[in-house]
Structures are given as structure tokens and as C-alpha cells.
C-alpha positions as CSV (number, residue, x, y, z in Angstrom):
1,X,24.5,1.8,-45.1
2,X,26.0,1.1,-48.4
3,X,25.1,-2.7,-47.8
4,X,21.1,-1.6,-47.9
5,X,20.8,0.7,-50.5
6,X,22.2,-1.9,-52.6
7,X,19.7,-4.7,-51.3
8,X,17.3,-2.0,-52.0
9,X,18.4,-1.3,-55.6
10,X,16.9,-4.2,-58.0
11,X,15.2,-7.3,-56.7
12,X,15.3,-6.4,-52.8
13,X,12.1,-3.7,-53.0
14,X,9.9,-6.5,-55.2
15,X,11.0,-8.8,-52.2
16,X,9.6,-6.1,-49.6
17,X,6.5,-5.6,-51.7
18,X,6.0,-9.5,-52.0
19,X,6.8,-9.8,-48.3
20,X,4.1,-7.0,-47.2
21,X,1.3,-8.4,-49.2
22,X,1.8,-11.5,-48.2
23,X,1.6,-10.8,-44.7
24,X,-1.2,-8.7,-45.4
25,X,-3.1,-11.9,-47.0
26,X,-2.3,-14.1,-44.5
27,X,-3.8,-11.9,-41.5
28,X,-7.0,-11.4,-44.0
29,X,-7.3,-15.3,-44.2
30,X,-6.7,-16.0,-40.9
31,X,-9.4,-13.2,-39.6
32,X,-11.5,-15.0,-42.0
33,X,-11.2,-18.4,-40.6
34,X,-12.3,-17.1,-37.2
35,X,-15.2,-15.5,-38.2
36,X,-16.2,-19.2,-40.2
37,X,-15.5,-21.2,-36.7
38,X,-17.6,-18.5,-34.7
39,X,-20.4,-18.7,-36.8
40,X,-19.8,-22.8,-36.6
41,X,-19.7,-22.9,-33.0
42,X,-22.8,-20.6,-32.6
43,X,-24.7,-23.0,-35.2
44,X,-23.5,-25.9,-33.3
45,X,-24.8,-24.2,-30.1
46,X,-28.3,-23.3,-31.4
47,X,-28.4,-26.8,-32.7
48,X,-27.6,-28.3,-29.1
49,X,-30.4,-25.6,-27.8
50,X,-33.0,-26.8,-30.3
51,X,-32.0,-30.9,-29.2
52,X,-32.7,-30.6,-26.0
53,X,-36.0,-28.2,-26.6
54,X,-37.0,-31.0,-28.7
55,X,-36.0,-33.9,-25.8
56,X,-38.0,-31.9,-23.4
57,X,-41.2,-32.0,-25.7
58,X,-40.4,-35.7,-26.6
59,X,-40.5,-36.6,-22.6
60,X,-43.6,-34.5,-21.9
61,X,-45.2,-36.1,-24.9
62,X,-44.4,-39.4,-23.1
63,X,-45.8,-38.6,-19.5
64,X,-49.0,-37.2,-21.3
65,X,-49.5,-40.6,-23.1
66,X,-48.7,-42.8,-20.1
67,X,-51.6,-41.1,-17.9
């Protein structure tokens, strides 16, 4: 018991508060970064959509000529 209340006393509650905010940061970031790749993959899948929307009108454009 002695042991911690002198890690607590001086530099050991600065390390706590570093070690907190830190963590704190990271998780922020991190949540972050999953929302950017979410909104990447659904950008990537509305630009797949719009491809093969496009593909279909490029082949129906193509039978329509050839008759």
C-alpha cells in the first residue's frame, strides 16, 4: 500500500493522466478511421452500381444500332 501512494505522489498521477488521454485519443482516431472506410466502401459501391447501370445502357445502345 505504501509502494502506491508513493507512485501516486509526484510524477505517477501526470503518468495516469497522460495514460488516460491517450487512450482516450486513440479510440477517437480509430472510431474515426471506420467511419472514413465506411463511407469509402459505400462510394466505391455506388460507383460499381452506376458502372454497370452505365454498361447496361452502353449494350442496349449497341443492339438498338445494330437493328
Amino acid at each position: 500500500m505504501h509502494d502506491i501512494m508513493n507512485f501516486l505522489d509526484g510524477n505517477g498521477i501526470w503518468v495516469m493522466i497522460i495514460a488516460v488521454v491517450a487512450i482516450g485519443s486513440f479510440f477517437k482516431f480509430r472510431s474515426r478511421e471506420l467511419r472514413v472506410h465506411q463511407e469509402m466502401r459505400a462510394k466505391e459501391m455506388e460507383h460499381l452500381q452506376k458502372m454497370k447501370e452505365l454498361e447496361i445502357e452502353l449494350e442496349k445502345t449497341k443492339k438498338q444500332s445494330a437493328t
